[in-house]
C-alpha positions as CSV (number, residue, x, y, z in Angstrom):
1,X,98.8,-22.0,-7.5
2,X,97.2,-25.3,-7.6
3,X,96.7,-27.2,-10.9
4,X,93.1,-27.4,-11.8
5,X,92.7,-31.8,-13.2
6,X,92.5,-32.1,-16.4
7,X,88.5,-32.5,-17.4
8,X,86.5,-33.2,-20.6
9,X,84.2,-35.1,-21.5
10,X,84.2,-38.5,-23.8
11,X,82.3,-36.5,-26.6
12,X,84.7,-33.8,-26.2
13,X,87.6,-36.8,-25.7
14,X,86.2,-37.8,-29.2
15,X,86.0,-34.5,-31.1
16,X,90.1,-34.2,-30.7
17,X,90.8,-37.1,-31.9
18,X,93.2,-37.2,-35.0
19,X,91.4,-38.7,-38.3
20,X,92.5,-42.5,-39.7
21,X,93.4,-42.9,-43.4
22,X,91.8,-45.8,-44.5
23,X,89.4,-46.6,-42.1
24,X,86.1,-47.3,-43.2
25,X,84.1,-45.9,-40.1
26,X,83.2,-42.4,-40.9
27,X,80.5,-41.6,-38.6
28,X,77.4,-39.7,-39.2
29,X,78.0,-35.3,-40.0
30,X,81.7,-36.1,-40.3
31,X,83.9,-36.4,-43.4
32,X,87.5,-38.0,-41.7
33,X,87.2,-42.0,-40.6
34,X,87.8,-42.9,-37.4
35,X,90.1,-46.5,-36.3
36,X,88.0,-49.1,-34.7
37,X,89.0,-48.9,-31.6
38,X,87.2,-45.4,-31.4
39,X,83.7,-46.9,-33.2
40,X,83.7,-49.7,-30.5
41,X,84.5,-46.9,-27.9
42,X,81.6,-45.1,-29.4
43,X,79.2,-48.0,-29.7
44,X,79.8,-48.4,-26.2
45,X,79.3,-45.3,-24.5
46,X,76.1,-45.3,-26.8
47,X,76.8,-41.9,-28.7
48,X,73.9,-40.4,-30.2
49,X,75.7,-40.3,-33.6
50,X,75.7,-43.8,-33.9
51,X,72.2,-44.4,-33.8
52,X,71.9,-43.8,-37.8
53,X,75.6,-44.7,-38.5
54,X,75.5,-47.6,-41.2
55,X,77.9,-49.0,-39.2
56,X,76.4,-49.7,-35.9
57,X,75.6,-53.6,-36.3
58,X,79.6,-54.0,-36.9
59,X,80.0,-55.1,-32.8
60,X,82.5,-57.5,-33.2
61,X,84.6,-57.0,-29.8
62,X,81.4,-55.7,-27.6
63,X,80.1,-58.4,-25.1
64,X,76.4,-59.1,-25.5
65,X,75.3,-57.7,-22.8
66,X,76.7,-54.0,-24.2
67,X,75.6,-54.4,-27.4
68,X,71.7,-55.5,-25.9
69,X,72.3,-52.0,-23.3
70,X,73.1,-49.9,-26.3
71,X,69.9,-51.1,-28.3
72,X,67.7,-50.8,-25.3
73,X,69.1,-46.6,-25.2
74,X,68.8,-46.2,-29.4
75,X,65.3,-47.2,-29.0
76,X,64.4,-44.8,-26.4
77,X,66.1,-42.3,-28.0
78,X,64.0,-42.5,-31.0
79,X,61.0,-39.6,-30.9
80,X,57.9,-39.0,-32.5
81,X,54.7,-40.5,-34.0
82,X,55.5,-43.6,-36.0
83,X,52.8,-45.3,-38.7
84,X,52.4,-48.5,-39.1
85,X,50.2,-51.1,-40.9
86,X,47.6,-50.6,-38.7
87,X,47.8,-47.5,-36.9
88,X,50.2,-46.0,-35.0
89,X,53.2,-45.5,-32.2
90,X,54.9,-43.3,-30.0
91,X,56.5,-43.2,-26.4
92,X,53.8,-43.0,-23.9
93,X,53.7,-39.2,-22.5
94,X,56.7,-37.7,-24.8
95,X,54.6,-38.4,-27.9
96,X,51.6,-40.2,-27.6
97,X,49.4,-38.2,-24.4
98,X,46.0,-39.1,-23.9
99,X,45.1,-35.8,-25.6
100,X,47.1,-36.2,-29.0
101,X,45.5,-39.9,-28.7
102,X,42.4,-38.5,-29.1
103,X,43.2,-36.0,-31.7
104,X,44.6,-39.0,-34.2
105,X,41.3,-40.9,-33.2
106,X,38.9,-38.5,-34.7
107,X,41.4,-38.7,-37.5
108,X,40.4,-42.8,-37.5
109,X,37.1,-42.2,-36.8
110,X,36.5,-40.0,-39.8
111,X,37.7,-43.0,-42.3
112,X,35.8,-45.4,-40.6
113,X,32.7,-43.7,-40.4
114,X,33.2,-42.8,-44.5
115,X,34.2,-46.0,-45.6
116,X,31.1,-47.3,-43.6
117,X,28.4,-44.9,-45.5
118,X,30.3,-46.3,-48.7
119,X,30.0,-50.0,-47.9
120,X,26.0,-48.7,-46.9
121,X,25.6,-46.9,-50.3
122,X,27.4,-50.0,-51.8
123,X,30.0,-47.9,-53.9
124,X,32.3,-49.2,-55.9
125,X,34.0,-46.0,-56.5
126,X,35.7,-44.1,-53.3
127,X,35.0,-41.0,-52.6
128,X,37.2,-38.1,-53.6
129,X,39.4,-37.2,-51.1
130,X,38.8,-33.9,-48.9
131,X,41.6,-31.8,-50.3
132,X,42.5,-29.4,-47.1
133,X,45.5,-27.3,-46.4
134,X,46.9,-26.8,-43.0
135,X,44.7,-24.2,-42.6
136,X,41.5,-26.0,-43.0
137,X,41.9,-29.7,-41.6
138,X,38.7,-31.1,-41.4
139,X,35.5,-31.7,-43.7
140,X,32.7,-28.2,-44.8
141,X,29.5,-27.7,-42.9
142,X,27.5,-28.8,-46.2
143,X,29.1,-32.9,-45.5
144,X,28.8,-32.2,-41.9
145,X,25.6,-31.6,-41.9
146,X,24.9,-34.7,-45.0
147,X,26.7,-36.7,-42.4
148,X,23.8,-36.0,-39.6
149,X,20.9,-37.5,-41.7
150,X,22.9,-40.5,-42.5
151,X,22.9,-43.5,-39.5
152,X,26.1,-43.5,-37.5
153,X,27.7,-47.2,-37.0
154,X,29.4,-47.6,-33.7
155,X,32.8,-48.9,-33.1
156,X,34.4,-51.3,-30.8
157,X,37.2,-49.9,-28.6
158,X,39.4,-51.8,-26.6
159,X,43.1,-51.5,-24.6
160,X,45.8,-54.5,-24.2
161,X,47.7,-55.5,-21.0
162,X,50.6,-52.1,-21.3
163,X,50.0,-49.9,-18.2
164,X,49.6,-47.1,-20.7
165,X,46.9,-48.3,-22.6
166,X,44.4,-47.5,-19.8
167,X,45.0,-44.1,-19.8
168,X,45.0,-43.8,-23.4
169,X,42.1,-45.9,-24.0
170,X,40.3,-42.9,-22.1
171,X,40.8,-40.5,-24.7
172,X,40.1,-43.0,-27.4
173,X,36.8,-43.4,-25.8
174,X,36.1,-39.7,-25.1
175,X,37.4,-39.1,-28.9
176,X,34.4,-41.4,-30.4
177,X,31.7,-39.9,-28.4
178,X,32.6,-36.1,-29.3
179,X,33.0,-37.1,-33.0
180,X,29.7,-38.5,-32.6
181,X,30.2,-42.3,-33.4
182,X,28.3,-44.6,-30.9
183,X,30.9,-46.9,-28.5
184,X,31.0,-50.5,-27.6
185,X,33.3,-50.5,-24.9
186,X,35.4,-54.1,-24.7
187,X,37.4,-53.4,-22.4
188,X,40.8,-55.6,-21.9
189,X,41.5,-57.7,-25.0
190,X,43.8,-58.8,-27.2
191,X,43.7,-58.1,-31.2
192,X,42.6,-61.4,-32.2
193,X,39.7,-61.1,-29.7
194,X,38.3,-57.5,-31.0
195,X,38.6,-59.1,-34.4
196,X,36.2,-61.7,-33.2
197,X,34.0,-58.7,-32.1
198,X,34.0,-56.9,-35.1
199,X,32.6,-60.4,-36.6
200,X,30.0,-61.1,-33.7
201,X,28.5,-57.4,-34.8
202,X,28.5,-56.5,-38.2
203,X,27.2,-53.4,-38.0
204,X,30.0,-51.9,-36.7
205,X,31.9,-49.5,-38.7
206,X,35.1,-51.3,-37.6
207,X,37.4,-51.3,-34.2
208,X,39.8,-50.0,-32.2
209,X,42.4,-51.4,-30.3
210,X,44.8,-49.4,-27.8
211,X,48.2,-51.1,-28.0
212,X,51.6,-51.2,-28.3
213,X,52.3,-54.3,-29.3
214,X,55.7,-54.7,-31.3
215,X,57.5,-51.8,-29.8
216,X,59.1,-51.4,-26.7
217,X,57.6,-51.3,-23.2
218,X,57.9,-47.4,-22.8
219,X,56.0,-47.0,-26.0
220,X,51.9,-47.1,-26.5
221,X,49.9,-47.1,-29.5
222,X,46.8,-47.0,-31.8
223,X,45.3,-50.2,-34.0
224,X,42.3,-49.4,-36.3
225,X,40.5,-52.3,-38.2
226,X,37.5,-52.0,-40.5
227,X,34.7,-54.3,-40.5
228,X,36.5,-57.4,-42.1
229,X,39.7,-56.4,-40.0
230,X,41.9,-54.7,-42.0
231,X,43.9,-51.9,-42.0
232,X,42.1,-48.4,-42.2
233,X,43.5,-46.1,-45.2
234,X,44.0,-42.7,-44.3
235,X,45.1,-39.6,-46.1
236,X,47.1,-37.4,-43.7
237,X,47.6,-34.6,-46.3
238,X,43.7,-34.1,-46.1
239,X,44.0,-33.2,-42.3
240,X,47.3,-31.4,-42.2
241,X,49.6,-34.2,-41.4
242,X,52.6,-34.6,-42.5
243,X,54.4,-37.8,-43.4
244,X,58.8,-38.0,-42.6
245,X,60.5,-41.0,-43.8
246,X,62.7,-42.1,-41.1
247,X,65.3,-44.5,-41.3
248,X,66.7,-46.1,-38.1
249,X,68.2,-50.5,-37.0
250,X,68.0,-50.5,-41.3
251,X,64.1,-50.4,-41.3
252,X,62.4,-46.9,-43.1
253,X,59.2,-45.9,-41.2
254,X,56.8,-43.0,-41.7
255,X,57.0,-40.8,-38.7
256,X,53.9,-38.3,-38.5
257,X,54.6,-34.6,-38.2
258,X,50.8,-33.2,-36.5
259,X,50.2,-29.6,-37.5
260,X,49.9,-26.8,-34.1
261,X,46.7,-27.0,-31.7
262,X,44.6,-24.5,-33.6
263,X,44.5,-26.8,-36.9
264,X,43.9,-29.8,-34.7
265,X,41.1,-27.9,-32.8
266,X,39.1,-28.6,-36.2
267,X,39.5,-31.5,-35.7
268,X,36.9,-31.7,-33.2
269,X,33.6,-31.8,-35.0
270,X,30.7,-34.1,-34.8
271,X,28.7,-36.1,-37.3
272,X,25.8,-35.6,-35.4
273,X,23.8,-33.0,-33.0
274,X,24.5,-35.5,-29.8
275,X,27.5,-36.9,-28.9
276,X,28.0,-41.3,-29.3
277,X,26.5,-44.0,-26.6
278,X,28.8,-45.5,-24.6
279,X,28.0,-49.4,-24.2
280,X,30.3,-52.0,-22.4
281,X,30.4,-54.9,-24.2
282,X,30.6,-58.6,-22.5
283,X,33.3,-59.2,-24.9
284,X,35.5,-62.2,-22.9
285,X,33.1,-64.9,-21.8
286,X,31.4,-64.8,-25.5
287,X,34.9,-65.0,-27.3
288,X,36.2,-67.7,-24.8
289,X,32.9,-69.7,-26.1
290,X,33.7,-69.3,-29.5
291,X,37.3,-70.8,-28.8
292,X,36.2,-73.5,-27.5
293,X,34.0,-74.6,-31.3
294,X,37.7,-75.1,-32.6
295,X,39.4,-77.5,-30.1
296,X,38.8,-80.8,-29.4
297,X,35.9,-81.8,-26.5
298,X,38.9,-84.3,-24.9
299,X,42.0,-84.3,-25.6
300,X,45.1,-86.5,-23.9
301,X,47.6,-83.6,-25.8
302,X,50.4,-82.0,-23.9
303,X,50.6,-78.3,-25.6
304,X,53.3,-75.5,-24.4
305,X,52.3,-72.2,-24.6
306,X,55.4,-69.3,-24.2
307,X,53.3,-65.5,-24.1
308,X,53.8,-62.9,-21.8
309,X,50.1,-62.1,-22.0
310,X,48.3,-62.3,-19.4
311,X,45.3,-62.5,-20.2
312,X,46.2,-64.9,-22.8
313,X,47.6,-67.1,-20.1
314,X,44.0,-66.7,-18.3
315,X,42.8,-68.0,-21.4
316,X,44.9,-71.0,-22.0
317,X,44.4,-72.3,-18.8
318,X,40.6,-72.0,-19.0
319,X,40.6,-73.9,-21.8
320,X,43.0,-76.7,-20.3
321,X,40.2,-76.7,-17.7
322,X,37.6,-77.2,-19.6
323,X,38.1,-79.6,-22.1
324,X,41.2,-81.3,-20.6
325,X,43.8,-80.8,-23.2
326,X,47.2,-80.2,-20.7
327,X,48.2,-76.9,-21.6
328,X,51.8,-75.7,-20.0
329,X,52.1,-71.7,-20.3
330,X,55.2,-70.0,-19.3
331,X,56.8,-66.2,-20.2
332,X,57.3,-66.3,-24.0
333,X,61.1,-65.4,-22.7
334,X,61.5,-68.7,-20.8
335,X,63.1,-71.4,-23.0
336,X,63.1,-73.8,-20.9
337,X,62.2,-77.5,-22.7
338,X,59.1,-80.0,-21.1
339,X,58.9,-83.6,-21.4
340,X,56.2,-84.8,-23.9
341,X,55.2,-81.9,-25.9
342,X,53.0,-82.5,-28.8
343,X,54.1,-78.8,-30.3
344,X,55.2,-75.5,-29.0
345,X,52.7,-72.1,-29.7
346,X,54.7,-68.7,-29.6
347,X,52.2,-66.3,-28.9
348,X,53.4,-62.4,-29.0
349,X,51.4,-59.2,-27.6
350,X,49.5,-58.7,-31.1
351,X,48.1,-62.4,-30.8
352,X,47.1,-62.6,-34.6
353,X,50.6,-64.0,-34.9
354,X,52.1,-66.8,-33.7
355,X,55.1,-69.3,-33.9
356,X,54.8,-73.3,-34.0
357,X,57.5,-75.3,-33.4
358,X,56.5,-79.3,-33.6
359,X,57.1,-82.4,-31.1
360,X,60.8,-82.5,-32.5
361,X,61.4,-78.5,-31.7
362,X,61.6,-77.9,-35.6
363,X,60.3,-74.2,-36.3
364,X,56.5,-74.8,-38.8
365,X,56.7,-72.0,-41.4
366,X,53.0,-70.6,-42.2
367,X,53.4,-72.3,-45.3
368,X,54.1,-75.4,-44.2
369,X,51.3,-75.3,-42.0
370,X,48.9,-74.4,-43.8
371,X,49.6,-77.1,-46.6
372,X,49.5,-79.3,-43.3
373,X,46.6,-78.5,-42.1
374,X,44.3,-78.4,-45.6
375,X,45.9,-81.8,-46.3
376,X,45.0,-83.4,-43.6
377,X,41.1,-81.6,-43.5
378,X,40.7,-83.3,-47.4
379,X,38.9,-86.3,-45.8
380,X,37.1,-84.1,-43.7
381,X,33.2,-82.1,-45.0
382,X,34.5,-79.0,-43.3
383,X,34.1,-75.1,-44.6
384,X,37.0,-74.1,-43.3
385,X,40.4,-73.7,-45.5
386,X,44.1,-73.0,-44.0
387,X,46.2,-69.7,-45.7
388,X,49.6,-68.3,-45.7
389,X,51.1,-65.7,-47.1
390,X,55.2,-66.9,-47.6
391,X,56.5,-63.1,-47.8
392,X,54.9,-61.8,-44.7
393,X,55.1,-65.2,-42.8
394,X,51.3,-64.4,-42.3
395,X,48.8,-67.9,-41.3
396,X,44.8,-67.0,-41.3
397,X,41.7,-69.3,-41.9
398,X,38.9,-69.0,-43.5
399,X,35.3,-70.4,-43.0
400,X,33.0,-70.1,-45.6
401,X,30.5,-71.4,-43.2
402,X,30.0,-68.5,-40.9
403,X,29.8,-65.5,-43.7
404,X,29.4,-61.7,-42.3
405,X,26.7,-59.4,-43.6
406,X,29.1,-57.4,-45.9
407,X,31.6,-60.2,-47.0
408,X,30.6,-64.1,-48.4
409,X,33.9,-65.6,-45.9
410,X,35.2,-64.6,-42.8
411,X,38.8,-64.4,-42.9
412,X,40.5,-65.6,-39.1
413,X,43.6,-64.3,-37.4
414,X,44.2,-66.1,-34.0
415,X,46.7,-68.0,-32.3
416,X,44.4,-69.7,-30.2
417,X,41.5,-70.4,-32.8
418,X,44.2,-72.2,-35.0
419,X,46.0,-74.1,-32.0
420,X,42.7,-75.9,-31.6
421,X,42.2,-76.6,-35.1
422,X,45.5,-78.1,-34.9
423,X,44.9,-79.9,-31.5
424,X,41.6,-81.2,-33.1
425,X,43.3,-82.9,-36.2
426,X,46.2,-84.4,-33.8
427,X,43.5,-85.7,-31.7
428,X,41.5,-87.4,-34.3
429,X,45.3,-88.9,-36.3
430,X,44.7,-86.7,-39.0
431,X,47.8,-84.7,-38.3
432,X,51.1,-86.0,-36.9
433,X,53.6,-84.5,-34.1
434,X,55.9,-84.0,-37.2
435,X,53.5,-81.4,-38.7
């Protein structure tokens, strides 16, 4: 009789291997150590067990482009609903559908709209928290029917460049109007713009911004922002969520466990007899126009811009249009170097961030910058005041000139708004190369 070839399987290959004494690489479920050879054999072949192994940044003996492979598979692998400051993420279709979209925005919508009637009734005090079991997610009739004799402030909704956030941003929208909550429809933006909106309209209850910036490109998310653009509190417990601590590339996150269709069906209720207005708002051309106030009206500069944004590219070279300031913008991965750069801006998806590196290539910490930049507006009569935060790496401004109608400052987070501030002071030899 013929001899069947021997097959198995690496996992299999790995399960009969003999234990190591000494060895510190005991892999995750297992109590014997393994030798080296088998953790970089294991590393390689990207084994599901090594995505929470506290060993898995020990690559020594991988070639990059392995080690870059095996990342890229870990962080599809992971699953579920994560929070984060400002919302939330998931994979786009495995987690996050346009229908569970929706669900977490009448979550989001909620919060909003009750922190809103606060900020109306000018509390000082929060309101209790709805205590509600699985079983009962959602407010009683007697505040749902309080809620309809009380006026209903809209929200701003809006999706970045991620082919996902389209679809997603339909649900979002479609979540809003059945909760009852009026719609100003932005459209394409970027968070630093629907910041900007929130400021333009201060009756809004706050926005939201369909995105996924800071995860990978299969993923998609959910920012939400109240009025003075911060992050919105929620309590999960009160709607039957449930919060798992998750620990994965030595970073803890809070995934979201969402209770069965039934609970979220109760979700679904309005604040009003008639569903919200839906309004598109000519968001672009008005927030362009307010960009241009912080640079320069000439400028000889020569700026490089690295993003991958698109629309932030539109935007850069509008700019370099119209005032004259030479602005160079290539993919925020191209590190190519230009003749006679004043400074370098590093603009990410979430453009609230950013990176400056000056006309020597030297990385500008926020704190450096900002001490920079107030320094040099001393001579200056000007309301506006440079801030950084040294343990986030965080850079805002602040202009006590323009004050909303709930707050006595408005509190700036944009790449582009501080690039012309900075262009500005260059231009006028307030501010050197050197930063």
């Amino acid at each position: 009789m013929p001899i069947e070839p021997f097959r198995t399987t690496s996992h299999e290959l790995f399960d009969r291997l003999e234990p190591v004494s000494g060895s510190p690489f005991v892999c995750p479920g297992e109590t014997t150590a393994v030798s080296r050879a088998i953790h970089l054999a294991r590393l390689n072949a990207a084994w599901p067990g090594c995505d929470q192994c506290e060993w898995r940044f020990d690559t020594e003996g991988l070639a990059e482009r392995t080690v870059l492979e095996t990342e890229r598979i870990r962080s599809h692998r992971v699953d579920g609903i994560r929070r984060t400051e400002f919302g939330i993420r998931g994979q786009y279709i495995n987690d996050l559908d346009r229908q569970t979209a929706g669900d977490l925005t009448r979550i989001f919508c909620a919060r909003l709209h009750e922190q809103s009637v606060q900020d109306e009734l000018h509390l000082d005090v929060p309101a209790a928290p709805r205590q509600v079991d699985s079983g009962q997610a959602g407010v009683d009739k007697s505040e749902a029917s309080a809620a309809t004799h009380q006026s209903v402030a809209p929200v701003i909704v809006g999706y970045d460049g991620r082919s996902a956030s389209v679809d997603l941003a339909i649900g979002v929208v479609a979540a809003c109007r059945e909760f009852g909550i009026p719609v100003m429809d932005a459209g394409r933006c970027t968070a630093a713009s629907i910041q900007e909106a929130s400021r333009c309209f201060p009756k809004c209850c706050g926005s939201i911004l369909v995105t996924g910036a800071g995860s990978p490109n299969a993923w998609a998310g959910v920012d939400v922002f109240d009025d003075s653009g911060e992050a919105v509190p929620v309590v999960w417990k009160d709607f039957g969520v449930q919060l798992e601590h998750v620990s994965s590339d030595a970073v803890t996150s809070l995934r979201l466990r969402l209770p069965d269709a039934t609970v979220r069906a109760r979700w679904a209720r309005r604040l009003t007899r008639q569903s919200g207005s839906h309004d598109v708002l000519s968001l672009e051309d008005r927030y362009r126009d307010w960009l241009l106030k912080w640079f320069p009206r000439q400028s000889g500069l020569r700026i490089l811009i690295r993003t991958s944004d698109v629309l932030i590219q539109q935007r850069s070279a509008w700019i370099s249009q119209t005032i004259g300031l030479e602005i160079l913008c290539r993919s925020q991965l191209d590190s190519t170097a230009a003749p006679g750069i004043a400074l370098t801006m590093t603009i990410p998806e979430d453009d609230r961030w950013f990176q400056i590196d000056n006309s020597f290539g030297h990385c500008i910490s926020s704190e450096r910058l900002a001490l920079a930049l107030n320094r040099a507006m001393q001579s200056q009569s000007t309301n506006i005041t440079a801030h950084a935060d040294v343990a986030s790496n965080r850079f805002w401004l602040t202009d006590i000139g323009r004050s909303g109608a709930r707050r006595s400052t408005e509190s700036i987070r944009d790449a582009l708004a501080a690039l012309g501030l900075i262009a500005r002071l260059m231009e006028s030899k307030r501010l050197s190369g050197e930063l």
